[in-house]
LUMZA-6511 format. One line per 10 residues: for each residue x, y, z of N, C-alpha, C, O. Coordinates in pm, 1 decimal, padded with zeros to 6 digits, m for minus. Example, Ala and Ser with C-alpha at 12.3 -4.5 7.8 and 13.67 -1.06 7.14 Angstrom:
# residues 2
01319.0 m00569.0 00780.0 01230.0 m00450.0 00780.0 01320.0 m00330.0 00780.0 01423.6 m00331.9 00846.5; 01285.0 m00225.0 00708.0 01367.0 m00106.0 00714.0 01290.0 00003.0 00787.0 01340.9 00113.8 00803.9
//
This chain:
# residues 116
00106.8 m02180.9 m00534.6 00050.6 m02065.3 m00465.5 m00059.1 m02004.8 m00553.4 m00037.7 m01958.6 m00665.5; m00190.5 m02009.5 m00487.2 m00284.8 m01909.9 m00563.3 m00238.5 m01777.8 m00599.4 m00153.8 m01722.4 m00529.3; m00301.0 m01705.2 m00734.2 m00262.0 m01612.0 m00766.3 m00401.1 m01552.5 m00717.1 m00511.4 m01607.0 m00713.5; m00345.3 m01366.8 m00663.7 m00415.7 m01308.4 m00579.9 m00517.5 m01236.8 m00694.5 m00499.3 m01287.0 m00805.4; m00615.1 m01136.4 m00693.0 m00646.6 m01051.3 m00720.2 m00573.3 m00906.5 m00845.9 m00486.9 m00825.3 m00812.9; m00615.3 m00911.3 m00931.8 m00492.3 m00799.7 m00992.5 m00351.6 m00807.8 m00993.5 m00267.3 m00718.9 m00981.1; m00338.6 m00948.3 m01013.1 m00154.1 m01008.8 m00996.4 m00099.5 m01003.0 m00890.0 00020.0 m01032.6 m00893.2; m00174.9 m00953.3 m00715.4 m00136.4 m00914.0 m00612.1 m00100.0 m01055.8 m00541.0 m00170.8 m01156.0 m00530.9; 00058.8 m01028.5 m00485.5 00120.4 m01178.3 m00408.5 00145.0 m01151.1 m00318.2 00153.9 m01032.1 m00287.9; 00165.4 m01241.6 m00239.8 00208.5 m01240.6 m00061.6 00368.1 m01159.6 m00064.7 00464.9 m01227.8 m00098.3
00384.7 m01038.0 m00034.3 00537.9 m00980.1 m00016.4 00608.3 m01090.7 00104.4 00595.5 m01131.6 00219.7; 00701.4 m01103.5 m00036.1 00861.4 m01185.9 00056.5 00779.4 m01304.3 00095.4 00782.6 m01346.0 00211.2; 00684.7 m01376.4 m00023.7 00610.5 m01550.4 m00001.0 00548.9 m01536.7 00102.3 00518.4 m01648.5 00143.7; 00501.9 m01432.6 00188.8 00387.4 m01441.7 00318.0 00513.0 m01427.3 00454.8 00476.0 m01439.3 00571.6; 00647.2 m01403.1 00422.5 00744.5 m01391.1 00513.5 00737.9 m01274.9 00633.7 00792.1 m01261.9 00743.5; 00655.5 m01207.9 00565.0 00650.2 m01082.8 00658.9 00542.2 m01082.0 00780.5 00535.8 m01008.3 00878.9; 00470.4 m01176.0 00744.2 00352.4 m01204.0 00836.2 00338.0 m01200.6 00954.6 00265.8 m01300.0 00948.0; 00339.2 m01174.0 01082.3 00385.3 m01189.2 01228.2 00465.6 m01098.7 01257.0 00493.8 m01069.4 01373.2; 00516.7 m01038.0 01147.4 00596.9 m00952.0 01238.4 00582.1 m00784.6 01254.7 00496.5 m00729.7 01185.3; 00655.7 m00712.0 01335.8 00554.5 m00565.7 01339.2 00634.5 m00495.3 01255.5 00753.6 m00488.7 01224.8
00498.3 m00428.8 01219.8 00510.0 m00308.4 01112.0 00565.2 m00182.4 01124.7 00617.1 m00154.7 01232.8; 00564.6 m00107.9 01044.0 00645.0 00013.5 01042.0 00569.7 00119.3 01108.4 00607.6 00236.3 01114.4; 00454.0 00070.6 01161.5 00338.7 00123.1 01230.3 00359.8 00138.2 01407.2 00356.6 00238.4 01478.7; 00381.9 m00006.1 01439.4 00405.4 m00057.4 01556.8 00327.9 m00159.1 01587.1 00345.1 m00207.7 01698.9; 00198.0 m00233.6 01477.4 00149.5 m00328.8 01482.5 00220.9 m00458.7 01426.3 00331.9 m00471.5 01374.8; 00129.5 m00542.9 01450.7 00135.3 m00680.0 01407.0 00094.4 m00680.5 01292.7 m00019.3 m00636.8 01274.7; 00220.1 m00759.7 01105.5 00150.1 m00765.1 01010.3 00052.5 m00869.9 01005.8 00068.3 m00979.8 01059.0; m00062.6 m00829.2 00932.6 m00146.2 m00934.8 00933.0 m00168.3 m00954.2 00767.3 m00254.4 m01040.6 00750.4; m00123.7 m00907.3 00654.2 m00135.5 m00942.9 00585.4 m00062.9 m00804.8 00497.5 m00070.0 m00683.3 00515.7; 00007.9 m00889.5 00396.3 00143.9 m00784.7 00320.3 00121.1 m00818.5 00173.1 00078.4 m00930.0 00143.2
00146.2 m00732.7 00086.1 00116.4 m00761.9 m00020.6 00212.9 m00736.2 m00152.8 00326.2 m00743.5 m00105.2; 00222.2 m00717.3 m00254.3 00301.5 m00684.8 m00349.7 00223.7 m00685.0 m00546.3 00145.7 m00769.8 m00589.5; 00274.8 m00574.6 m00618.1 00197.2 m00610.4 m00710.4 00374.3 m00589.0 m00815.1 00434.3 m00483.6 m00794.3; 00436.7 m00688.7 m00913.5 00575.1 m00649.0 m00954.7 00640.7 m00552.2 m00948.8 00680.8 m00463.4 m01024.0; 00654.0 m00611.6 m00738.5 00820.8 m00550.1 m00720.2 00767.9 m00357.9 m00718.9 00852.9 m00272.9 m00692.3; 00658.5 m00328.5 m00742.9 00642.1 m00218.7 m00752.9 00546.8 m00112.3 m00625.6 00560.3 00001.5 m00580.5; 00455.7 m00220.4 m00606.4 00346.5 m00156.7 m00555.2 00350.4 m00249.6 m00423.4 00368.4 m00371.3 m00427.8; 00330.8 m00173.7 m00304.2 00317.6 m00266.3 m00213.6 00180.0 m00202.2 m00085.4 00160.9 m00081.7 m00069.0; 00095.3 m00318.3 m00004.4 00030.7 m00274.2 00068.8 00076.9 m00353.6 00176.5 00165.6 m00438.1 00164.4; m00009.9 m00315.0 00330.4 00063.3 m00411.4 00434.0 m00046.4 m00330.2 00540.1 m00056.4 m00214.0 00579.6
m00121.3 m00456.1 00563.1 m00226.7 m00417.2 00710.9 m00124.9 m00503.9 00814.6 m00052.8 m00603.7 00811.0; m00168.9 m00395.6 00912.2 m00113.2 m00461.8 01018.1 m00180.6 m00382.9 01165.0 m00177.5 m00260.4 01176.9; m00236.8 m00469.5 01265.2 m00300.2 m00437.2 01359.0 m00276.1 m00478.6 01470.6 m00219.7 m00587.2 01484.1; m00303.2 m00422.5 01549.4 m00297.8 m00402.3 01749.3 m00448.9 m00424.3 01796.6 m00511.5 m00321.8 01823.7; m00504.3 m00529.1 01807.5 m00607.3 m00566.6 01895.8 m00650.8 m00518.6 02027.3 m00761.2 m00516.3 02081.8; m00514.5 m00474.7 02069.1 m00513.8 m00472.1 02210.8 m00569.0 m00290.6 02281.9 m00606.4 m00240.4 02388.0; m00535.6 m00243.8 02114.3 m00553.2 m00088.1 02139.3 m00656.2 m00006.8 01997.8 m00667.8 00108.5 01956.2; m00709.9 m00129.3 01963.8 m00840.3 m00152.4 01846.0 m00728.0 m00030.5 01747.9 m00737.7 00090.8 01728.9; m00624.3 m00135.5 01702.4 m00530.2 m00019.6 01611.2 m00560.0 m00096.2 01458.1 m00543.4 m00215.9 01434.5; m00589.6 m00032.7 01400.3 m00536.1 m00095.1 01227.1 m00510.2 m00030.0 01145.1 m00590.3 00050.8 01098.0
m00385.4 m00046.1 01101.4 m00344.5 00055.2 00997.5 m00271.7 m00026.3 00857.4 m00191.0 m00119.0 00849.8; m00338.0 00051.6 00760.6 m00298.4 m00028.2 00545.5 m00192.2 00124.1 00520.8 m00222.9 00243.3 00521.6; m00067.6 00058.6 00501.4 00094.0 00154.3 00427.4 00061.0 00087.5 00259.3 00069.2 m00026.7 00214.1; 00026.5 00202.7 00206.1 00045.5 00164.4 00102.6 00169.8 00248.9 00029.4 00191.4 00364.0 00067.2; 00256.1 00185.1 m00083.1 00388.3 00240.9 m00135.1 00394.7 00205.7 m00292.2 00346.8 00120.3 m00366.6; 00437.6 00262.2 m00297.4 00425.1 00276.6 m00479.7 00624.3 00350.5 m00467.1 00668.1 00453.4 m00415.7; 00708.4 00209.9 m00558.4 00862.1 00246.9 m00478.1 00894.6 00392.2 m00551.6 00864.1 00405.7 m00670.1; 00949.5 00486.9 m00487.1 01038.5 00527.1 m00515.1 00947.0 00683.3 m00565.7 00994.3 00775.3 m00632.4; 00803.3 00673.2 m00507.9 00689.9 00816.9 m00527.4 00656.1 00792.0 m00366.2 00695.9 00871.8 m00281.4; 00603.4 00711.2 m00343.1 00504.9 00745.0 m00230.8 00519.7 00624.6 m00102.1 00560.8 00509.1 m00112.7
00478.4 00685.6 00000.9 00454.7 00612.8 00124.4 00335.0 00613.8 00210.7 00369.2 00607.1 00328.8; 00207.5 00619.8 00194.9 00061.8 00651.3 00249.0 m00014.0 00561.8 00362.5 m00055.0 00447.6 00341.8; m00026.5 00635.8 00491.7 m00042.6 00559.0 00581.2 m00189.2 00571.5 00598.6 m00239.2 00683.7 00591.0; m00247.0 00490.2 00616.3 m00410.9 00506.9 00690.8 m00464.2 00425.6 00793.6 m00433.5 00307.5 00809.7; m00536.7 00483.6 00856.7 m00587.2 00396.5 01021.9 m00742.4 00409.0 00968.6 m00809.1 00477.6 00891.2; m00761.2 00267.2 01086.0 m00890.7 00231.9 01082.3 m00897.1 00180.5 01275.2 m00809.3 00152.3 01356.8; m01059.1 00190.0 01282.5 m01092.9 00118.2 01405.2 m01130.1 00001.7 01381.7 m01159.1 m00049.8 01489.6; m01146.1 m00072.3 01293.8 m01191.2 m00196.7 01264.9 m01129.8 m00257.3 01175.1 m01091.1 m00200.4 01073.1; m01107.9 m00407.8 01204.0 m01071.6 m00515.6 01114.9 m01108.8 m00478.3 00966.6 m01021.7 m00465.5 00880.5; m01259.9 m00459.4 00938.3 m01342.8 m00491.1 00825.0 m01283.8 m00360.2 00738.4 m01247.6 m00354.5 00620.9
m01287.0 m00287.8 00811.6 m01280.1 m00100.3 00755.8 m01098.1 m00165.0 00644.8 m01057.6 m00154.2 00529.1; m01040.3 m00236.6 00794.3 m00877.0 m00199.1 00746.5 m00871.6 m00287.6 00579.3 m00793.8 m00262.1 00487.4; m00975.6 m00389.5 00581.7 m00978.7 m00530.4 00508.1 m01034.5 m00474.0 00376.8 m00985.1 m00508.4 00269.4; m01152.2 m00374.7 00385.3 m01211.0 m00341.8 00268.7 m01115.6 m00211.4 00228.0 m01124.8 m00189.3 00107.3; m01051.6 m00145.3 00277.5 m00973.7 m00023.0 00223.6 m00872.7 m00097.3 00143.3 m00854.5 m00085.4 00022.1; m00815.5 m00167.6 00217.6 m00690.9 m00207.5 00170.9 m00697.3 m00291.5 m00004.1 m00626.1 m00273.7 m00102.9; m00854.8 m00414.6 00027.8 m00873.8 m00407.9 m00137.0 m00915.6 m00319.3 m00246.4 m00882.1 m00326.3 m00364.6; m01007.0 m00220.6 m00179.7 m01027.8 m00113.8 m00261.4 m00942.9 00007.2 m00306.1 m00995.7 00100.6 m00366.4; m00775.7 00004.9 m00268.5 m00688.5 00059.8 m00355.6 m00604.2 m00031.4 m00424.7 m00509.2 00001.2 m00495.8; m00635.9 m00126.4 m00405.1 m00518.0 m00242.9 m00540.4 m00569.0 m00158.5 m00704.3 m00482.1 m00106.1 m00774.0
m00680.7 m00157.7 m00735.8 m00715.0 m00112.9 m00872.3 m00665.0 00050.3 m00869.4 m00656.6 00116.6 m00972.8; m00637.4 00097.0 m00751.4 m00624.8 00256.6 m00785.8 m00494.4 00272.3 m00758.3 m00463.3 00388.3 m00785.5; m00401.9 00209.8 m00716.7 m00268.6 00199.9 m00703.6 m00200.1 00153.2 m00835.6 m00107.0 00213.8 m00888.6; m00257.4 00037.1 m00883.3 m00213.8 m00031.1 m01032.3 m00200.5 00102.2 m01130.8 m00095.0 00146.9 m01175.8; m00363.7 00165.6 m01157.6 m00373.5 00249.1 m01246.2 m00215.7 00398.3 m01204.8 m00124.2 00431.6 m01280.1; m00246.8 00449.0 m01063.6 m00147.2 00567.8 m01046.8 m00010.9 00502.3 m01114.7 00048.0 00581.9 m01187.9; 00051.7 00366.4 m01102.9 00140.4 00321.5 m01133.3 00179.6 00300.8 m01272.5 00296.1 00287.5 m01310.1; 00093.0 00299.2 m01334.6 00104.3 00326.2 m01487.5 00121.3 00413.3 m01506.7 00216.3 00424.1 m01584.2; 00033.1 00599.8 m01446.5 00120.2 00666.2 m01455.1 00248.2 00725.9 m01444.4 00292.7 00793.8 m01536.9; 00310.4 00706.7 m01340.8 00445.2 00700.6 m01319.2 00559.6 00629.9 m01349.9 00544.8 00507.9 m01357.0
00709.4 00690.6 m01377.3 00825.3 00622.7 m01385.9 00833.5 00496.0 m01310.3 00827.0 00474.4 m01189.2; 00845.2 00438.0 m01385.3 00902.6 00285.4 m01239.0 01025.1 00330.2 m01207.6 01113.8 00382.2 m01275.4; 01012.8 00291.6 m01052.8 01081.4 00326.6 m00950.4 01156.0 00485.5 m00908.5 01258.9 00523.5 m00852.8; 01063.1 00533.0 m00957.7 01050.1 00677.6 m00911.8 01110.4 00820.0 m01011.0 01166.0 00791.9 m01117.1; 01098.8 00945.6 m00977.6 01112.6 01038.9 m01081.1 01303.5 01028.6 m01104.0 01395.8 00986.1 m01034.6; 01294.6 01077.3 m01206.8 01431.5 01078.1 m01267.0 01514.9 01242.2 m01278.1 01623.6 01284.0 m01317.9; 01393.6 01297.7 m01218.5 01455.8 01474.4 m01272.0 01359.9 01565.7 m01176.4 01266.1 01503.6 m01126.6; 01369.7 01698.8 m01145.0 01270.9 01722.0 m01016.0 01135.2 01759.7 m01158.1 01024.2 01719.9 m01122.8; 01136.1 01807.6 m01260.3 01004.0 01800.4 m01322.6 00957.2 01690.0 m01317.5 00834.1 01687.5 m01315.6; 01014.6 01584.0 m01314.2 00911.5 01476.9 m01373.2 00900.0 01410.2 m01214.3 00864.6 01292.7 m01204.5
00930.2 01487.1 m01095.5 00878.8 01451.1 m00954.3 00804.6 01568.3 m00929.2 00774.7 01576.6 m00810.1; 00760.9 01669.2 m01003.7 00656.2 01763.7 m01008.7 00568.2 01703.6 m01075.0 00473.6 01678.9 m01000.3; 00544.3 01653.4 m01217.1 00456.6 01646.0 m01311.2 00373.0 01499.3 m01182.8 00259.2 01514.9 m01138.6; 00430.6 01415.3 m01159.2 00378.1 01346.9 m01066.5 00282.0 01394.7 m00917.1 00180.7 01336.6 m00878.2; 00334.0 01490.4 m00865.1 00249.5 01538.5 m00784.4 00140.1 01554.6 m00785.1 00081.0 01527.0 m00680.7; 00050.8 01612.8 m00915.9 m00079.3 01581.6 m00892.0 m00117.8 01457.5 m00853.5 m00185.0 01427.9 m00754.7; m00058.6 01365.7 m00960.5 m00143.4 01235.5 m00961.2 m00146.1 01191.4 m00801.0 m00249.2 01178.1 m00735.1; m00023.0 01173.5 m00757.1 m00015.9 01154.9 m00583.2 m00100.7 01227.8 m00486.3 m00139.9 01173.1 m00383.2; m00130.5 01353.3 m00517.9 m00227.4 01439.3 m00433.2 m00359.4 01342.6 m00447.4 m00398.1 01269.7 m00356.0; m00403.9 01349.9 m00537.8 m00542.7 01270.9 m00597.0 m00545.0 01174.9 m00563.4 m00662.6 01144.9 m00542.8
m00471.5 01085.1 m00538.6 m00471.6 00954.0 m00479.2 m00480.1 00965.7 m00330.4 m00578.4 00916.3 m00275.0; m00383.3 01028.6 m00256.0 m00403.1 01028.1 m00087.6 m00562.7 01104.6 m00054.5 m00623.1 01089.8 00051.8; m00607.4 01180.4 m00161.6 m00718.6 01300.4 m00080.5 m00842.9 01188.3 m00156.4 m00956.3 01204.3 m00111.2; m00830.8 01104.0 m00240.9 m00942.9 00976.9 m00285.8 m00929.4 00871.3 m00161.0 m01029.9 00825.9 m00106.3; m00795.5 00835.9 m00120.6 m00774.6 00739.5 m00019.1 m00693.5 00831.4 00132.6 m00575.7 00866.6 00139.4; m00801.4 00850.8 00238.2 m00742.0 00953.1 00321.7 m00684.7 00916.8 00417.1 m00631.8 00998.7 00492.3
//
């Protein structure tokens, strides 16, 4: 298997592919960066729907729509590098105490209002 972009692999070997999203679309392409970081376009043709969930486990869940294929295709690579970095800031797999799920909040604000 080619290795993706920024260590990014097919979530669950490309298993998720075809099937609908947490959206109500069709995935068209799912992603994973270790077990940590995950993205997942998935679109409705039929109702020009496309929407990239991006998740970072155990902080965040961030949904975004697009009207176009290209829009959903270029968003979705242009937060792999800004998802990696927020992820360094944070606990893996999420806060451990409610300060340190405060001290995180900025960084999460800054990320959804950079990616809207």
């Amino acid at each position: 298997m080619e290795q993706q972009p920024y260590g990014w692999r097919p979530f669950n070997d490309g298993g998720s592919v075809g099937w609908m999203g947490s959206q109500g679309g069709t995935i068209v392409r799912d992603e994973d960066f270790a077990d940590q970081l995950r993205l997942t376009y998935e679109a409705d043709e039929s109702r020009s729907f496309h929407a990239v969930t991006c998740t970072v486990t155990g902080w965040l869940m961030h949904h975004r729509f697009f009207d176009d294929a290209e829009d959903a295709h270029a968003a979705f690579d242009a937060m792999k590098p800004a998802l990696e970095s927020l992820r360094g800031q944070l606990r893996e797999g999420g806060p451990r105490s409610p300060v340190e799920a405060r001290s995180g909040g900025p960084l999460l604000a800054e990320f959804i209002s950079r990616f809207p």
